[in-house]
Residue, then its C-alpha position, 0 to 999 in steps of 0.5 A: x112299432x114292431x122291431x121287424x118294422x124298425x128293423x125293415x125302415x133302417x135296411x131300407x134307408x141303407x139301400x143305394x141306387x145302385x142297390x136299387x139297380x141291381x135289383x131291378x136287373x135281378x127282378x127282370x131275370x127271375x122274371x124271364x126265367x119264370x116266363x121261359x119255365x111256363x112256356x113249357x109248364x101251364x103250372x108251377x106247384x109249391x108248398x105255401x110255406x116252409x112250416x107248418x103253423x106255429x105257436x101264436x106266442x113265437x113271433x116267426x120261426x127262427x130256423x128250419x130244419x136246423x137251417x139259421x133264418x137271417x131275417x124274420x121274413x125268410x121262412x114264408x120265402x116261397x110266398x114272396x118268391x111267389x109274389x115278385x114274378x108278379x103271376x097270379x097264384x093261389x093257396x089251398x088247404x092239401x093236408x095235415x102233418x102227422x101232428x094234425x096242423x094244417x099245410x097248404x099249396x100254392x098254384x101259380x099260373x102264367x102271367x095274368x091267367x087268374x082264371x086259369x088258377x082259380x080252375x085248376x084250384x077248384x079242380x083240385x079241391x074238388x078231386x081231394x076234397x081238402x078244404x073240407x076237413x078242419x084241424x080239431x082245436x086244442 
């Protein structure tokens, strides 16, 4: 198995109930908050990662900005901040960095109105029409 594998199996097997509980109370906040935040907002518009892709040889990024990761996950943490408030969200093509690799956004609509992503999505790949260029391959 991969070492983050290992690495995720032997934190979990650290976690209490206690752990456990706190997490949960977390979870329920965050999740209230996101509810109260789309009761004003119809949408929530991020980036969909923290960087732009990678060598295939560097397993993940291991700073940012000269920011230190603590984990092997936290450089994809919007997308799994994304994923805990249990909204439906999508990811789409939105442009390039000046090096040419692809970036993406993420939309995020209230809970349980896929639709409603899907629409807006569409609208904007319709108005940019990003999805349309490609990255040259080197």
């Amino acid at each position: 198995m991969k070492d983050t594998i290992i690495w995720e199996v032997e934190r979990g097997l650290q976690l209490t109930g206690a752990d456990l509980a706190r997490a949960e109370t977390l979870h329920s906040q965050v999740w209230d908050r996101m509810r109260v935040f789309q009761s004003k907002y119809e949408y929530f518009v991020l980036p969909s990662t923290q960087v732009p892709p990678f060598d295939v040889s560097q397993p993940y990024p291991t700073e940012i900005e000269g920011v230190k990761m603590n984990a092997y996950v936290d450089w994809m943490k919007c997308c799994y901040l994304i994923s805990i408030l249990e909204s439906p969200s999508i990811s789409m093509p939105c442009g390039y960095t000046p090096e040419g690799l692809p970036v993406g956004l993420q939309i995020v609509a209230r809970h349980r109105d896929e639709w409603s992503a899907l629409q807006l999505a569409h609208a904007f790949e319709q108005a940019t029409r990003s999805g349309h260029r490609r990255p040259s391959i080197v």
